[in-house]
KOLMI-814609 format. One record per atom (N, C-alpha, C, CB): residue in one letter; x, y, z. Coordinates in steps of 0.02 Angstrom, whole numbers, plus 50000, padded with zeros to 5 digits. Glycine has a CB too. Layout:
AXYZ...
This chain:
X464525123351986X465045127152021X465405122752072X464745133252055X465065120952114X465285113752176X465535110652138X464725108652219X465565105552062X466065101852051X466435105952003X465885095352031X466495110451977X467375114551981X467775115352026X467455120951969X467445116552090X467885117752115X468195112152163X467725122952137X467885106552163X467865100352167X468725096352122X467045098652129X468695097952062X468925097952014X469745100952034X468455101451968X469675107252036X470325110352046X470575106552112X470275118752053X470155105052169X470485101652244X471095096552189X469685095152311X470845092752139X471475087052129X471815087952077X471295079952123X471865097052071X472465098652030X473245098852033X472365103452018X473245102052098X473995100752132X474115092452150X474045105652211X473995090652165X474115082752165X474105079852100X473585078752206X473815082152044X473905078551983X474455079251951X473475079651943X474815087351970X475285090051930X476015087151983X475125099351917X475825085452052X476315081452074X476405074852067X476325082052124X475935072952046X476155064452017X476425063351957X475575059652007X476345068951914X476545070951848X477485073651848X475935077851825X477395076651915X478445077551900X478735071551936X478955086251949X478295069452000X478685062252000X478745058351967X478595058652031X478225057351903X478525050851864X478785053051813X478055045351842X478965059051799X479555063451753X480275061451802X479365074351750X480235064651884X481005061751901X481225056151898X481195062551956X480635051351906X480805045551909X480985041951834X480295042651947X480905045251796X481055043551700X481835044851734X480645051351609X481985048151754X482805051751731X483135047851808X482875064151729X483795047851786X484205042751836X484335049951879X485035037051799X484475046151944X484535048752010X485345050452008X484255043252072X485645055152054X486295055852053X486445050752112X486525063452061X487095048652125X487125042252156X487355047252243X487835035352108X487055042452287X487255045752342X487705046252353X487105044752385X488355041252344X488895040552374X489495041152348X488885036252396X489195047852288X489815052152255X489605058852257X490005050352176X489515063452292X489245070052303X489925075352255X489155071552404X490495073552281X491105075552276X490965075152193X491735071052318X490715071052155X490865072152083X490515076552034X490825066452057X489765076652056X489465081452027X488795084452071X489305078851960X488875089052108X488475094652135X487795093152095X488835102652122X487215094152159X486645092452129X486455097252081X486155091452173X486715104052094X486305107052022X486745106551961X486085115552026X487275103751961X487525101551915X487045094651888X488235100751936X487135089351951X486435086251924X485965086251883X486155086151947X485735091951906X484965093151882X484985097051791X484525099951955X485755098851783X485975100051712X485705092951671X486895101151708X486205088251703X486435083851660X485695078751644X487145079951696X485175081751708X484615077951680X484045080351649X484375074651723X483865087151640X483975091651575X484415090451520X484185097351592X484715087551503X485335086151468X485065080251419X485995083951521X484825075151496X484595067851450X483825068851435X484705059551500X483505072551456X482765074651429X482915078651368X482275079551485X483235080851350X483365086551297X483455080451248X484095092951309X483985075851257X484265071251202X483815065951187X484925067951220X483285064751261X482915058751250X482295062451198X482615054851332X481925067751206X481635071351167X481775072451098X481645075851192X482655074351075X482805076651001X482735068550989X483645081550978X482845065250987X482905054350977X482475054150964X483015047751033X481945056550981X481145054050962X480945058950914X480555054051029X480955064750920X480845068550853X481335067450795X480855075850867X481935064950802X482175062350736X481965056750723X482825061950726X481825053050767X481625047450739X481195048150698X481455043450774X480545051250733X480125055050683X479895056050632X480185057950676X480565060450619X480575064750549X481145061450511X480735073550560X481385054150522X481845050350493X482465053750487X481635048050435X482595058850547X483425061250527X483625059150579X483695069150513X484455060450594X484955056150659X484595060750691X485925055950669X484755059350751X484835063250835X485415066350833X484875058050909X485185073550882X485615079250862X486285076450930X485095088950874X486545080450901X487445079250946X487235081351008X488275085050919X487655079551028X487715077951123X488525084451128X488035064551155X488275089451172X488635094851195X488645096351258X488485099851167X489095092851293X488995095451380X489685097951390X488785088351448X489335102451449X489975108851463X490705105151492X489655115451538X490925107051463X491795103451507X491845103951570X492555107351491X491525110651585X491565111351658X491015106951712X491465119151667X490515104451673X490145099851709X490365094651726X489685098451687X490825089851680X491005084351693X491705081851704X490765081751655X492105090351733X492805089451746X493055085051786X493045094251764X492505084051853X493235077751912X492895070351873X493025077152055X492755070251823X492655062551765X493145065151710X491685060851720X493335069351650X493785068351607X493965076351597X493535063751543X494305079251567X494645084251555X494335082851454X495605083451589X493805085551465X493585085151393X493975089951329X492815087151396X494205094451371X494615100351340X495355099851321X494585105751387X495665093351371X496345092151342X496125087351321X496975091551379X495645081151282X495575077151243X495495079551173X495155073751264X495215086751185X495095089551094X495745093251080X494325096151076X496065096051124X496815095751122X497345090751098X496965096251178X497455085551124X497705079051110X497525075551029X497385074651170X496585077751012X496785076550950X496805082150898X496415071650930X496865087450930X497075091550878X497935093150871X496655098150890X498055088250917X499045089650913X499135083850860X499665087651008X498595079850853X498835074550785X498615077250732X498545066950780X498055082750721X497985085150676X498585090550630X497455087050696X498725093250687X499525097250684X500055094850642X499895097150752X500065089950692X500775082750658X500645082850579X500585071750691X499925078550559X499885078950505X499975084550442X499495077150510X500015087550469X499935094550431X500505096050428X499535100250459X501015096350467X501625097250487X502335093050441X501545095150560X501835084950423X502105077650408X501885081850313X501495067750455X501525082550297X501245085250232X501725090150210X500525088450237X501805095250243X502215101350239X502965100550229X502125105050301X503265094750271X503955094150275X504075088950223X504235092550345X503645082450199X503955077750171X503545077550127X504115072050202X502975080450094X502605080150047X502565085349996X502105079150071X502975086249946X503155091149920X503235090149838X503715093049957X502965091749775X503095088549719X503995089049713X502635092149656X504015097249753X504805099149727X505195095349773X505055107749732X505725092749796X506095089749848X506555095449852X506405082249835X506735099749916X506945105549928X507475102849987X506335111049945X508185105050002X508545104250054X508195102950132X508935110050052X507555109250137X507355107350199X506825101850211X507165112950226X506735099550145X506505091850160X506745084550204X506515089750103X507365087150180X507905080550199X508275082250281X508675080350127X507775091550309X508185090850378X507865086950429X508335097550412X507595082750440X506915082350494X507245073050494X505765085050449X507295070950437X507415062650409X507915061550490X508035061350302X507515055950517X507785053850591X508355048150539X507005049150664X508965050150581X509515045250562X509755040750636X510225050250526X509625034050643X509605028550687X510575028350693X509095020450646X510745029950736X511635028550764X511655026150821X512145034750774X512215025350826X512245018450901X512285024650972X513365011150899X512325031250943X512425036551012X511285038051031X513095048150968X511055036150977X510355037350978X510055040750901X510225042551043X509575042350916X509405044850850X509315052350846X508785041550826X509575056350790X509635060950765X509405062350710X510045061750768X509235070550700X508895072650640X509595073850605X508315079350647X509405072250521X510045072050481X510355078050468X509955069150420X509975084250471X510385091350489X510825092850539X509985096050502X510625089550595X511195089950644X511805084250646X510865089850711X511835080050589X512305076350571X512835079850501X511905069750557X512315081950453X512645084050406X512425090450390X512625079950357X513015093250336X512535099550303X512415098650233X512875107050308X511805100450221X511345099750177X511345106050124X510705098750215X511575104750065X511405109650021X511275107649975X511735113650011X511085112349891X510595112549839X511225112549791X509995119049837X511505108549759X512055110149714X511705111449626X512655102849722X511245109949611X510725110949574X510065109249570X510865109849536X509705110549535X508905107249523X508985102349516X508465108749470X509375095649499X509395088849523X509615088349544X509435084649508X510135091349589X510545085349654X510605090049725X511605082449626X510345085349778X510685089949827X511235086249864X510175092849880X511725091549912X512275086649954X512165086550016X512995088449952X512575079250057X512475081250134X513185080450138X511945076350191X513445083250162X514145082850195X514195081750255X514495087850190X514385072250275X514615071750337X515425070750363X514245066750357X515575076750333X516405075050360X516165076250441X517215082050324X515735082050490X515975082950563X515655073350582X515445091950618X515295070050548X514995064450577X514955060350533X514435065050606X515745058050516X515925050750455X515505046150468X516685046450458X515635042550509X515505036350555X514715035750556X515825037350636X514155040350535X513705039150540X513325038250466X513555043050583X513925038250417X513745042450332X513285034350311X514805044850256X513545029450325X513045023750313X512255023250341X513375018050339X512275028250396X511515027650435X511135031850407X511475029250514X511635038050385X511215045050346X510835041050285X511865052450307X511215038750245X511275035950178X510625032850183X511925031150161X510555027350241X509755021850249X509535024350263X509525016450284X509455030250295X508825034450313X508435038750261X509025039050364X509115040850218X508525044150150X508405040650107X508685049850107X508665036250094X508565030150061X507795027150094X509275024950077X507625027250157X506985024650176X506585027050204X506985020750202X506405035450173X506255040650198X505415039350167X506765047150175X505385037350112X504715037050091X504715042150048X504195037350142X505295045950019X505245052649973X505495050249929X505555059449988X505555043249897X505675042049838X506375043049807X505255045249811X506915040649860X507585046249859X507945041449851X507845051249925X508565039949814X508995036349796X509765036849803X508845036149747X510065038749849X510805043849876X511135040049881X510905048349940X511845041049843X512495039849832X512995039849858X512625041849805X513385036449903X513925037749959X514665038849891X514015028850032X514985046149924X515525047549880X516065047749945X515425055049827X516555043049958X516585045350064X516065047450099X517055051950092X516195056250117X516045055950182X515435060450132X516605058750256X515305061750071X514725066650042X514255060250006X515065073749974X513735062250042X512885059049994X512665063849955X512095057350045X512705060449896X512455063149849X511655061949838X512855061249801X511055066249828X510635064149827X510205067049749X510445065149892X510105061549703X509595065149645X508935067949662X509395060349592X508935074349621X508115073249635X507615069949564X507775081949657X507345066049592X506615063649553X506315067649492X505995063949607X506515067049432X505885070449385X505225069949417X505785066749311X504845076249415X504185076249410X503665072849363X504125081349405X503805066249390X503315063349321X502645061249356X503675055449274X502185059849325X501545058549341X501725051349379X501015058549273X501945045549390X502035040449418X502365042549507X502515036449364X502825049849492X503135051449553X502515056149593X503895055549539X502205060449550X501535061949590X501115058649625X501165063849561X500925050949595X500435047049614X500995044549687X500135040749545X501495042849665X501805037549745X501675043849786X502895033749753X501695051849783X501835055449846X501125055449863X502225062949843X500605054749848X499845054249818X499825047549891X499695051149701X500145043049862X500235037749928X500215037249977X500545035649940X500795041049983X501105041850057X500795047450076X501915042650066X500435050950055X500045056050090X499485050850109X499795063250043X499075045350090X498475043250102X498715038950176X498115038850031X499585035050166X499735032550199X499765036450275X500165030250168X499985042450257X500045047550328X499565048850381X500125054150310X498995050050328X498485050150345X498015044050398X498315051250289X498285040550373X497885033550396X498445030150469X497865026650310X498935033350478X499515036350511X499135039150596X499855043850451X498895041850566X498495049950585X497865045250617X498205056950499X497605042850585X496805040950605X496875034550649X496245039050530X497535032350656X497685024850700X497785030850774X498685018050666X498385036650771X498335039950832X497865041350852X498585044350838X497435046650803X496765048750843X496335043650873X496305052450799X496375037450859X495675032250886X496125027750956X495315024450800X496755032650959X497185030051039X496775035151070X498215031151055X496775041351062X496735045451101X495845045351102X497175051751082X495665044451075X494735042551070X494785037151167X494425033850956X495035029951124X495015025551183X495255029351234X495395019251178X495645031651260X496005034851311X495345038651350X496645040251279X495315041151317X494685045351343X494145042651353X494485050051307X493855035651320X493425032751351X493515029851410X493225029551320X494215024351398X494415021251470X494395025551520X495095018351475X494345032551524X494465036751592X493895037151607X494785043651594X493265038251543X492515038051572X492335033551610X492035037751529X492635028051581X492545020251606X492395017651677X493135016951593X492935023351714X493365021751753X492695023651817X494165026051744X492435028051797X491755030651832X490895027951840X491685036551798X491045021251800X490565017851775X490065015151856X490965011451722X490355016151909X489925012751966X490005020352018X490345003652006X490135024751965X490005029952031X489505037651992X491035033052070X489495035351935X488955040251905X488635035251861X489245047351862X487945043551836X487395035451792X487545032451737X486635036651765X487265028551726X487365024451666X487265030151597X486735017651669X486785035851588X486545038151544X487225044851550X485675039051554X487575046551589X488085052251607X488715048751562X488255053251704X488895042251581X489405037151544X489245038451457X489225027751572X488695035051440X488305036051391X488495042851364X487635035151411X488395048551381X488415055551367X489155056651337X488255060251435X489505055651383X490225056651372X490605053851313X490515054151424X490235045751307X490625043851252X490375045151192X490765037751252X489845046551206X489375048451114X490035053751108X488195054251110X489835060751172X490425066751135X490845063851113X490815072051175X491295058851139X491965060451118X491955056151084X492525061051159X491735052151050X491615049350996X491255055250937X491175043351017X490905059850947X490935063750891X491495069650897X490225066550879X491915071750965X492525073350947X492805071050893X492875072350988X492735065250919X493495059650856X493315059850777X493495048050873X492465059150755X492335059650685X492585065950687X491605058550654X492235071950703X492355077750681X493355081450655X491965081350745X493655077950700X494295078250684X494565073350620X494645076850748X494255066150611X494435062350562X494245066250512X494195055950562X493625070150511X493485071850434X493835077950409X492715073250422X494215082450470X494475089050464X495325083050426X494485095350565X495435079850443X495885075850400X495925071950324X495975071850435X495195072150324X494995067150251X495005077150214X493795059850252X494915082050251X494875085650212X495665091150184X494295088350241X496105086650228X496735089850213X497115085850181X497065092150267X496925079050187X497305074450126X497035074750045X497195065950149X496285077350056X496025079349982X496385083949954X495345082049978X496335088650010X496865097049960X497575093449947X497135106950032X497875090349990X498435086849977X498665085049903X498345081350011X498145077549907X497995074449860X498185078949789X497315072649873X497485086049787X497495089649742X497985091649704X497285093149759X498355095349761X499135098749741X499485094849712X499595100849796X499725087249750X500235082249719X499985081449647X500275074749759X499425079149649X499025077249581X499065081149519X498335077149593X499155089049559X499005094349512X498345095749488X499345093449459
C-alpha cells in the first residue's frame, strides 16, 4: 500500500514532463509578432502541425501520401488572403472556359469572330466594335468596315491570326470570310489550340501559385518555419486541384471537337 501510494506522489510530475516535451516538439509562436497570430490561434496551428506530423507517419505507414493540409483562412489572414488566391485562380479557370466557348467551336458562327482583338494605331479593339459581322451563308460570313475603312487591313490580320483557322478576303472596305469544311484534319488543329489554351491557362495559374507564395515568403522571420511550410503545401494543392479541374475541361473539349 505505502509504495502505491508512493507511486502516484510522481504521477503529476510525470505527466508534466510528458506535455513539456510535447510543447517543446512543436515550434513556439515568436514573441515579437503578437499582432499576427493570437495565441489561441497559436495553439490551432500547433494542433494543426501535430495532426499533420501524426497523418505523415501513419501514411507512411500504410505506404499512402499524407493527407492535405486545410487551415482556416481566417487563421492565417494578416499573412495571405487565402480566399482571394482560390479566387484569382478560379478567374483563370473562367477565362478558359470562356476562351473554349468563344473560339473553340467545330461550327465557326458570327459571334466567334466578335471578341478577335484588332491592333490600330488609336489602340486595340474588339472587331465588333469596328465592323458588322454577319452570316451571308453556311460558308461565308461578312464584316463590313465601311464606319472604320482605315482599319480593314488590321481587321483582316487579326482573323487571319486568330488561331480559328480563317482565311478572309479584303473586297474594299468588306472581309469576306470562308468557313472551313468540317473535316477531320480541321477538328484535330481546333483539338490543338484547345491543348494550346490550356497550357495558356496552366502558365497563369503557376503566376498566381508564386504570388501567393512570395507573400508567404514575406513572413518567413516573423512566423514559424512549420506555419510557412503549412501555407505553401495549401496553396500548392490549391494550384493542382485547379490544374486538374482544367485537364478535365480540355478532355470534354477535346471530346466534342474530336466528336
Amino acid at each position: 500500500m505505502a509504495m502505491a501510494l508512493r507511486s502516484f506522489r510522481h504521477l503529476p510530475s510525470l505527466l508534466c514532463a510528458s506535455s513539456s516535451a510535447l510543447a517543446r516538439a512543436l515550434p513556439l509562436a515568436p514573441g515579437g509578432c503578437p499582432a499576427l497570430l493570437p495565441a489561441g490561434h497559436w495553439q490551432c496551428v500547433h494542433q494543426t502541425l501535430l495532426a499533420r506530423q501524426l497523418a505523415t507517419k501513419k501514411a507512411k505507414g500504410k505506404g499512402q501520401s499524407p493527407a492535405k493540409v486545410n487551415i482556416s483562412a481566417a487563421l492565417v489572414e494578416d499573412i495571405i488572403n487565402l480566399e482571394e488566391t482560390s479566387e484569382d485562380m478560379q478567374a483563370v479557370v473562367e477565362a478558359l472556359k470562356e476562351d473554349f466557348n468563344r473560339n473553340l467551336s467545330v461550327r465557326t458562327s458570327p459571334g466567334a469572330l466578335d471578341h478577335i482583338v484588332v491592333m490600330t494605331k488609336d489602340g486595340k479593339f474588339p472587331l465588333n466594335q469596328l465592323g458588322q459581322i454577319s452570316q451571308k451563308s453556311p460558308q461565308l460570313m461578312v464584316v463590313n468596315m465601311a464606319s472604320f475603312p482605315e482599319s480593314t487591313a488590321a481587321a483582316t490580320k487579326a482573323i487571319r491570326e486568330s488561331g480559328m483557322n480563317l482565311n478572309p478576303e479584303v473586297d474594299g472596305t468588306i472581309i469576306r470570310v470562308p468557313i472551313p469544311k468540317v473535316t477531320r484534319e480541321h477538328r484535330e488543329g481546333l483539338a490543338k489550340l484547345a491543348k494550346q489554351s490550356t497550357n495558356k491557362s496552366k502558365e497563369a495559374l503557376r503566376k498566381v501559385r508564386s504570388k501567393s507564395v512570395n507573400q508567404v515568403k514575406k513572413f518567413k522571420n516573423k512566423v514559424s518555419e512549420d506555419t510557412i511550410w503549412l501555407l505553401e503545401k495549401q496553396i500548392q494543392q490549391m494550384a493542382d486541384s485547379t490544374a486538374a479541374e482544367m485537364d478535365k475541361l480540355l478532355a470534354a473539349k477535346t471530346k466534342e471537337l474530336l466528336g
